[in-house]
C-alpha positions as CSV (number, residue, x, y, z in Angstrom):
1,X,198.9,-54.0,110.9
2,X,201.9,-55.8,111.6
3,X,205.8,-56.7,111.2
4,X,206.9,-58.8,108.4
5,X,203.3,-58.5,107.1
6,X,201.8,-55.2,107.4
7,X,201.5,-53.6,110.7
8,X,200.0,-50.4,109.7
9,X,198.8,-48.8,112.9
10,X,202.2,-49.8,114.2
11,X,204.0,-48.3,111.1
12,X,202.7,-47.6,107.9
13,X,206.4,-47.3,106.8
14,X,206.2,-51.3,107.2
15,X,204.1,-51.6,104.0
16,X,207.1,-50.6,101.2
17,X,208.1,-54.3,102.0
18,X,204.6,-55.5,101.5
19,X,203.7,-54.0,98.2
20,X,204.4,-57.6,96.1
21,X,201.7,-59.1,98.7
22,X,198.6,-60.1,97.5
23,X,195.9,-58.5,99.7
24,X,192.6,-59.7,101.0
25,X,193.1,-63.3,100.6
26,X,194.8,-65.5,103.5
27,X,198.3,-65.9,103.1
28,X,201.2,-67.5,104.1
29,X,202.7,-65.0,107.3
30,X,205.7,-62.9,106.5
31,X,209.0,-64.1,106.1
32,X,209.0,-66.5,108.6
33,X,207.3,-68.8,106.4
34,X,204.2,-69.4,109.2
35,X,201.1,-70.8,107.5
36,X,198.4,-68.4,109.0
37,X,196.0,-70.0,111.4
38,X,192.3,-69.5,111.9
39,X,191.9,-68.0,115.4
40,X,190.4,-70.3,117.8
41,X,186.9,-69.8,117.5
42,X,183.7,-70.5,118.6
43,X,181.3,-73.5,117.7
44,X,177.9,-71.3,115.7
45,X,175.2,-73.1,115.2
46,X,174.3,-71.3,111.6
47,X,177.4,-70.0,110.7
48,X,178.0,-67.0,108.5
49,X,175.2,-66.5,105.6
50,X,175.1,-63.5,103.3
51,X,174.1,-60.7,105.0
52,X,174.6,-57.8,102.0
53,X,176.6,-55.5,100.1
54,X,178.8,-58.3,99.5
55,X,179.8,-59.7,103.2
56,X,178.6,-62.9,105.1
57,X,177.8,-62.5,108.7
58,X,175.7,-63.4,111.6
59,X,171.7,-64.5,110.7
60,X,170.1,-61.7,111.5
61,X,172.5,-58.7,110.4
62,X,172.2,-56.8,107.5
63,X,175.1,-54.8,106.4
64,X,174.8,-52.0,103.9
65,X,177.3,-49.5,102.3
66,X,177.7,-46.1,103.7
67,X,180.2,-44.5,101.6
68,X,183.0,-45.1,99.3
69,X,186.0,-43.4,97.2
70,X,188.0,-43.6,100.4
71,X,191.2,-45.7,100.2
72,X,193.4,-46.3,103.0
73,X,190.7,-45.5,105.6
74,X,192.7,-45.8,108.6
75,X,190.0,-44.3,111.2
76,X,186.6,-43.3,112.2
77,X,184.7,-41.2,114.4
78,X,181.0,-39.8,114.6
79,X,181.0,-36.1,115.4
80,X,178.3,-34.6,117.7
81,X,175.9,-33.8,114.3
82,X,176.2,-38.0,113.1
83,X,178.6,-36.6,110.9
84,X,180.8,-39.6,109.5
85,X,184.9,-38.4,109.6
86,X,187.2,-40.6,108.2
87,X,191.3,-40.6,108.3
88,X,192.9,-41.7,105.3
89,X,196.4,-43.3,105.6
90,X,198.9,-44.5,102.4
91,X,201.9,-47.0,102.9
92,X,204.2,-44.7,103.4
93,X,204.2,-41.1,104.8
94,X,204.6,-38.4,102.4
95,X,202.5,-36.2,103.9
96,X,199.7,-36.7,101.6
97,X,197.1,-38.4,103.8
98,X,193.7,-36.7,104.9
99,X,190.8,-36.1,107.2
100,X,187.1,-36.5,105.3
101,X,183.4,-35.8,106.5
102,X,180.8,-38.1,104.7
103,X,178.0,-36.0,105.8
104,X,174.8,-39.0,105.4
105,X,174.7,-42.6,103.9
106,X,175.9,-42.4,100.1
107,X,176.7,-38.9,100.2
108,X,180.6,-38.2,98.4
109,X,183.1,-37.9,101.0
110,X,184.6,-34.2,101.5
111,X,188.1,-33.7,102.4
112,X,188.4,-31.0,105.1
113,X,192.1,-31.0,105.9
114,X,195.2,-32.5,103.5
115,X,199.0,-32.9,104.0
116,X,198.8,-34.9,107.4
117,X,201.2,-37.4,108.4
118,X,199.6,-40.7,108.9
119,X,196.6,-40.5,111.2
120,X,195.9,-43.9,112.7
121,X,193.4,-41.6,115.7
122,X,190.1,-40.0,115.9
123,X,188.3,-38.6,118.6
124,X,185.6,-36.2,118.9
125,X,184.8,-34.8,122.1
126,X,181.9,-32.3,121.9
127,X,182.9,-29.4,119.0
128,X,186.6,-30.5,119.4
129,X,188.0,-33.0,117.0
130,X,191.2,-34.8,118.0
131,X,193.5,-36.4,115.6
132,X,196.4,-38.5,116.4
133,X,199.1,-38.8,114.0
134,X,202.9,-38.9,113.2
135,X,204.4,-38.3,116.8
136,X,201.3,-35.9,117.5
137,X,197.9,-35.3,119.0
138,X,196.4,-32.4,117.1
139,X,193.0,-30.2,117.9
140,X,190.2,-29.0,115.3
141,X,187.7,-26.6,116.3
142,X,185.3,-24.4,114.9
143,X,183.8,-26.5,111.9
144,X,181.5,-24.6,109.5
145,X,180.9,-27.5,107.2
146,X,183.9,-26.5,105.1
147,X,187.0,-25.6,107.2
148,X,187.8,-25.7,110.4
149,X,188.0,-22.1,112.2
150,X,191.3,-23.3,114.5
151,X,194.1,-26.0,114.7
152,X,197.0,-26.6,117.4
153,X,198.9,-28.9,118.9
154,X,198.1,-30.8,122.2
155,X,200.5,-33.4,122.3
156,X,204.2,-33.3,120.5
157,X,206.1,-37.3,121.7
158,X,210.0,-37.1,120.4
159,X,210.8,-38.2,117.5
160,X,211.3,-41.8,116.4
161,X,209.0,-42.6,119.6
162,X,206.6,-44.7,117.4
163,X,203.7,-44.7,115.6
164,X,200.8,-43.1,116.9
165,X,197.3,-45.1,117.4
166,X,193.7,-45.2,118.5
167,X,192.3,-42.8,120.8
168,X,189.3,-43.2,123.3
169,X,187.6,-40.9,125.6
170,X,187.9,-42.5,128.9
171,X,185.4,-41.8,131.7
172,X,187.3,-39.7,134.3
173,X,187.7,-37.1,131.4
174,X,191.3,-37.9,130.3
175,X,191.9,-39.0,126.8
176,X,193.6,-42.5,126.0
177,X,196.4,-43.1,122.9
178,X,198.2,-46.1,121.9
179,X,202.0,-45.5,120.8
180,X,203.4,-48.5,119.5
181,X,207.4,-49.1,119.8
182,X,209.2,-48.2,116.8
183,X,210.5,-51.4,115.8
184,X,209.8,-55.0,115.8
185,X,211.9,-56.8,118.9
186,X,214.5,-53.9,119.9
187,X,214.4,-52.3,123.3
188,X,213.4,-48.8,122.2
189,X,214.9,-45.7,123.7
190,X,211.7,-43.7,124.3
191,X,209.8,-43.7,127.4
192,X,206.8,-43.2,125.3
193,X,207.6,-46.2,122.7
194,X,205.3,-49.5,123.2
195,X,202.9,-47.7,125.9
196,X,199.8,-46.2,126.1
197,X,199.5,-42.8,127.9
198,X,197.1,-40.6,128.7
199,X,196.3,-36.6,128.6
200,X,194.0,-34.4,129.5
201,X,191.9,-32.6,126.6
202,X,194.2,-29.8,126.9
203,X,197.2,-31.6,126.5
204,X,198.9,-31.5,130.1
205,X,199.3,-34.3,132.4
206,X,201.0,-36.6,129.8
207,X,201.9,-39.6,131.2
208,X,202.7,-43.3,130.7
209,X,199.7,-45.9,132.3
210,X,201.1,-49.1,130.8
211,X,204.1,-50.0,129.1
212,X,206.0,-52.9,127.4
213,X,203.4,-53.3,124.7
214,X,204.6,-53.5,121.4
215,X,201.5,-52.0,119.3
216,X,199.0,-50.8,121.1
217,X,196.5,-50.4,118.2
218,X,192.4,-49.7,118.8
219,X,191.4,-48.9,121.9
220,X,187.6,-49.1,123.4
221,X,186.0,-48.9,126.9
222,X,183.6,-51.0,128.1
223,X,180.6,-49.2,128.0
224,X,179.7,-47.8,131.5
225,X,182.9,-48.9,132.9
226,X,186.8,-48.3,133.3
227,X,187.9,-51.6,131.3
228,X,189.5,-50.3,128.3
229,X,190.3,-53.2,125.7
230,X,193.7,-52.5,123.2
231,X,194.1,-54.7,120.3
232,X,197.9,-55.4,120.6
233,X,200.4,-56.7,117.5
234,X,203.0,-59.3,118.8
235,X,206.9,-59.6,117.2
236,X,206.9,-61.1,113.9
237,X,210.9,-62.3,114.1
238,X,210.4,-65.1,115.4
239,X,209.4,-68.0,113.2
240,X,207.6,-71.3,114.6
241,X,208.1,-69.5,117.5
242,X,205.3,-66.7,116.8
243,X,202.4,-65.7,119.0
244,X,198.9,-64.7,118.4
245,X,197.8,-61.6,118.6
246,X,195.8,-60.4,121.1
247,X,192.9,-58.8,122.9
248,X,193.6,-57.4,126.0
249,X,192.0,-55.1,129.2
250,X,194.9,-52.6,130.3
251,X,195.0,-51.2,133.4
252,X,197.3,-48.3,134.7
253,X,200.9,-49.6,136.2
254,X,200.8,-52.5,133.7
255,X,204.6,-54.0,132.1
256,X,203.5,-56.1,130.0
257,X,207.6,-56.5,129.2
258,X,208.2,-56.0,125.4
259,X,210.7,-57.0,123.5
260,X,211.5,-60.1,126.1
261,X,207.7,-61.6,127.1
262,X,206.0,-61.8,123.8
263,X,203.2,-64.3,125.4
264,X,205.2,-67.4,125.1
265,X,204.7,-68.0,128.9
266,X,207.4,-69.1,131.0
267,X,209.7,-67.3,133.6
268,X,210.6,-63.9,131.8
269,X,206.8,-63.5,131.8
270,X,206.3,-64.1,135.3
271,X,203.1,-61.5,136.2
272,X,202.9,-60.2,132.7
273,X,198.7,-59.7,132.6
274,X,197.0,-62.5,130.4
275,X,195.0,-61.1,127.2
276,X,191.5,-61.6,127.2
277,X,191.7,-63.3,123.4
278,X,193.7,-64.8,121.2
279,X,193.4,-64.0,117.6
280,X,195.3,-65.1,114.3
281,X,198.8,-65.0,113.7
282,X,200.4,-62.0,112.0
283,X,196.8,-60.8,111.7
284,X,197.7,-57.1,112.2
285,X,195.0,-56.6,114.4
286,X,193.7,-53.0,114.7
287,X,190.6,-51.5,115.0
288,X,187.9,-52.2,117.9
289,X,184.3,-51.8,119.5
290,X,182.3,-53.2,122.2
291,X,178.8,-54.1,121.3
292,X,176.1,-55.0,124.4
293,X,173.6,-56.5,122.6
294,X,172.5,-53.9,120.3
295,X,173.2,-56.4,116.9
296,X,170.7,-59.1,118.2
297,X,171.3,-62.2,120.3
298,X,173.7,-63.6,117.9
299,X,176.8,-61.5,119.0
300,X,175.6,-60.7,122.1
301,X,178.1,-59.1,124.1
302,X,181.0,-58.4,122.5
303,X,184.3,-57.1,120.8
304,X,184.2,-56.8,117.7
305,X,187.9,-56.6,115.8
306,X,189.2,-56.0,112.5
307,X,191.9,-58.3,111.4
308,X,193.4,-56.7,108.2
309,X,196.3,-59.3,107.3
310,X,193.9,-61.6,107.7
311,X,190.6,-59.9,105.6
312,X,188.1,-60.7,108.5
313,X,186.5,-58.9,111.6
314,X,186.2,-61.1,114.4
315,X,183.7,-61.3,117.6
316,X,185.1,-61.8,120.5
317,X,182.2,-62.9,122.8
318,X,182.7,-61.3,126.5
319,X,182.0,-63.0,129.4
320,X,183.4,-61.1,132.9
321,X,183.9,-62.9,136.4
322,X,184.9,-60.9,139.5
323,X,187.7,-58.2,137.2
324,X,188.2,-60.9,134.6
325,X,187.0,-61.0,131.0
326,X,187.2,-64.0,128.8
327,X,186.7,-64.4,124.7
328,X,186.0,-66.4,122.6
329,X,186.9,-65.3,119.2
330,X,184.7,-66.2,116.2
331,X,184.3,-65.1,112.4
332,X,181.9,-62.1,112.5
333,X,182.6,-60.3,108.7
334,X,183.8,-61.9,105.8
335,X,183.8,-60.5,102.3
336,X,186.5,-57.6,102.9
337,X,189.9,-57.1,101.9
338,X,191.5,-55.6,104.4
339,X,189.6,-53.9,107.6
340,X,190.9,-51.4,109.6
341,X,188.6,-49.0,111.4
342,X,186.1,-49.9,113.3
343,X,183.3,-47.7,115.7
344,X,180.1,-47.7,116.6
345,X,177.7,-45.4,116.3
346,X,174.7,-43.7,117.9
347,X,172.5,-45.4,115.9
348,X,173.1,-48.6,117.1
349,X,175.0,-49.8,114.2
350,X,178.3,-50.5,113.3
351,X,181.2,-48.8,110.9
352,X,183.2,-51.3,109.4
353,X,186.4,-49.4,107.0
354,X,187.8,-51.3,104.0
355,X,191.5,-50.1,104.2
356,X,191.9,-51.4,100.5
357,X,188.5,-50.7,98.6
358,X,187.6,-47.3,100.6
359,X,184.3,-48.4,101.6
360,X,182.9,-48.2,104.6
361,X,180.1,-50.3,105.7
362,X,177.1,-50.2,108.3
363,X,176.0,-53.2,109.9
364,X,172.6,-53.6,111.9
365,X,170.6,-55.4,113.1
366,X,167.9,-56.5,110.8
């Protein structure tokens, strides 16, 4: 979440000056006083109606919930048995965070490793589960249903680089991760700060494919292409002056110039890529997945982002000419406090985390 007003993938660290805040209600932005905006949305010709467990929604959804006990769920990932794992990350580090397996709908949520350091990132690619936290990739193997047989590094990024985000599986076999910088408008030190690199599995081949991004937070591919969409947290210094956050398609060789562009236009932005969305103000956007059609005609296409300053996840409706995507952003989940993770799953629903309850929700079609 973001700056001034909780940017959590960007640096849970942020949140000791957030505790007095009132969560999941809409608020006034931070200390620069901005009034928080609805995002730009879409005309809908029902509009949300109550689609269960307590959210409202698009007709012809029906959301459920899948587990709960888990506060401060910070990621998800499906492993190759449907298991559920979910990443648990506090305000601050103190090296009490954790990995959990919910092993079917309404079953108590296990934890399988304790003492991590804010994981924001989960990825499972076949029997290997990848977890990105505090200036780290780590590697799990060898699950028995209790413990994992084996655990090492894969990637180590120097200290004070940033926090560490989302990862994806992209489809030429690397692995995708989000760092963001490790402030709010200073020029940071750190090749690696405001970027997101990519690796291969085994950890070699690190390397920078865009930079100049302040947070980097979820990342998704379009599915059966190379597109891959990062939710991105703007500066939050900067008063009337503020920008949206965004929704954006990165592409290798990308400066998208952070601290100096921060989408305001103009000349020091000359060639900076455009996003494909615009969402709410100091939203501390984070988590997101692409949906093709698989939750009914009312969303369509689409990418679906959790907004956790704001209490809302938000469909961004996809429409692509030639290279170019466009959004259009609309409410898509009301009814939470403060979403964080979000993934699809197999089963052609999707995993909506409550950051503050620790519940996590399934949402299909009906």
């Amino acid at each position: 979440m973001k700056g001034s007003t909780f940017d959590m993938p960007r640096s849970i660290a942020m949140l000791r000056s957030l505790a007095a805040l009132a969560i999941g209600v809409l608020v006034t932005a931070g200390c620069s006083g901005d009034t928080v905006r609805p995002a730009t949305s879409a005309s809908s010709a029902s509009g949300p109606v109550d689609i269960g467990a307590g959210l409202r929604g698009p007709s012809g959804l029906r959301a459920t919930i899948y587990a709960t006990g888990l506060p401060k769920a910070a990621a998800l990932a499906f492993d190759h048995q449907r298991r559920l794992w979910v990443a648990t990350a506090d305000y601050s580090d103190m090296g009490l965070d954790g990995l959990f397996v919910v092993t079917q709908a309404g079953a108590s949520p296990i934890e399988v490793v304790s003492g991590l350091h804010t994981p924001l990132g989960l990825l499972w690619i076949q029997q290997t589960l990848y977890v990105a936290s505090k200036e780290s990739v780590d590697a799990y193997e060898g699950f028995d249903g209790t413990t994992f047989a084996t655990h090492h590094n894969v990637v180590a990024l120097p200290t004070g680089a940033g926090e560490v985000n989302g990862l994806v599986h992209a489809p030429d076999g690397r692995i995708q991760l989000g760092i963001s910088a490790p402030c709010d408008h200073c020029v940071p030190t750190s090749e690696f700060s405001g970027t997101v690199v990519s690796f291969l599995p085994d950890g070699t081949d690190l390397r920078v494919d865009a930079k100049g991004i302040r947070a980097p937070i979820g990342l998704a591919y379009f599915p059966g292409t190379s597109d891959l969409f990062v939710t991105m947290n703007q500066r939050d210094d900067l008063g009337d002056a503020t920008t949206a956050d965004v929704l954006s398609v990165v592409q290798r060789g990308q400066d998208w110039r952070f601290p100096d562009c921060y989408g305001q236009g103009g000349a020091v932005c000359a060639g900076v890529p455009q996003p494909v969305a615009t969402l709410d103000k100091h939203a501390a956007v984070s988590g997101v997945a692409i949906v093709t059609g698989q939750l009914g005609a009312h969303v369509g296409t689409a990418a679906i982002v959790a907004e956790w300053q704001i209490g809302v996840v938000q469909q961004v409706s996809l429409a692509k000419s030639g290279s170019t995507y466009t959004g259009t952003v609309t409410p898509f989940l009301t009814g939470l406090q403060n979403p964080v993770p979000v993934v699809f799953g197999t089963d052609n629903a999707l995993y909506v985390g409550d950051w503050t309850t620790g519940t996590i929700y399934r949402i299909a079609s009906s």
